[in-house]
N, C-alpha and C positions, 0 to 999 in steps of 0.2 A: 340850168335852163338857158335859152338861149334868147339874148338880144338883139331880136328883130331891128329893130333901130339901128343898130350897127351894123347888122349884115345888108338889112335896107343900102346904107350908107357903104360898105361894101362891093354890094354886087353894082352900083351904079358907078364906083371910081373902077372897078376892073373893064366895064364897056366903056369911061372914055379911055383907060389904059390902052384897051387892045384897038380901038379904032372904032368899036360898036356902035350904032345908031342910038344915040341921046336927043335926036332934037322932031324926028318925026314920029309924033304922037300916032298915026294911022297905024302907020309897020309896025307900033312896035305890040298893037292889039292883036293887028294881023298874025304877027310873029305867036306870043300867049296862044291865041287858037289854035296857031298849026301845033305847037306844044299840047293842047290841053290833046288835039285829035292824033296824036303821035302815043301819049298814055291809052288812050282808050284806044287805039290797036294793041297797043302790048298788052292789055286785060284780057283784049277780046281773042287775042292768039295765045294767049296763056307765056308769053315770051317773061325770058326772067329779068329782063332791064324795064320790069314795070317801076321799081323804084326810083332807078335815074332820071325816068323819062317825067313824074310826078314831081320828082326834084326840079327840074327843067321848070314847070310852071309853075314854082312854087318864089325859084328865080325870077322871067318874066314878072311876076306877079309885084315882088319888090323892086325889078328893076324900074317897071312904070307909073310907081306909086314915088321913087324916090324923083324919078323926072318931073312930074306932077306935082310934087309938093305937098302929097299926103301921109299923113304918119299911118302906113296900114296896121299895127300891132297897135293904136290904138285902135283905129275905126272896126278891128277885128273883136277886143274884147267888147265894145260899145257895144257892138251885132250882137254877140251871144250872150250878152245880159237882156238888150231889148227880146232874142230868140228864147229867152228861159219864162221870163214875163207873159210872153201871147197864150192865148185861152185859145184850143183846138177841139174840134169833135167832129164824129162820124158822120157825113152825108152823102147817103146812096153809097157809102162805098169808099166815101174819099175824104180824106179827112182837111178838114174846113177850118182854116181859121175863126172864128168870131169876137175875139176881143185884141183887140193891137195896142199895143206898150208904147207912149209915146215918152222919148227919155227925156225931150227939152219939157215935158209938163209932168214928167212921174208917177203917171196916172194911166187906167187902162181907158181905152177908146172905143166903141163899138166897132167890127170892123165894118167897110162899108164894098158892096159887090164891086170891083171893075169890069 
């Protein structure tokens, strides 16, 4: 399995290795979109470097969480235990959240419209 924490820590010392931008938080979200819309042409045109290109944001992805000082492979497993918890059902059509998992109380929550 692989250590996201390290590679985390990884892909953040080869951008300052190679000169890569580490300190503007804007570019480097900018940057992640143009990646994320770089994969979704290669989906959309059936191209076969949809893999790299997924790869790409998936870098992005840990290199501005390691800038930021967020541990993502936690906050990733947090998500899909709070995502296994939530109560969903069908309305009109679309399926609805109605109960939300909050993890700081352990408990499920009504959800509430935004």
């Amino acid at each position: 399995m692989v250590d996201l924490k390290k590679l985390q820590k990884d892909i953040y010392q080869n951008k300052v290795d190679k000169g890569f931008n580490v300190t503007d938080i804007n570019e480097e979200f900018c940057l992640t979109y143009g990646e994320v819309a770089e994969a979704f042409e290669a989906w959309r045109k059936k191209k076969d470097d949809l893999g790299e290109e997924l790869a790409d944001v998936a870098i992005y992805l840990l290199g501005l969480s390691e800038i930021l000082g967020i541990d993502l492979e936690d906050e990733i497993q947090k998500k899909v235990y709070k995502n296994s918890k939530r109560e969903y059902k069908t309305v009109d059509g679309v399926n609805t959240r109605v109960k939300e998992f909050d993890v700081n109380q352990d408990k499920m929550q009504p959800s509430v419209a935004k």
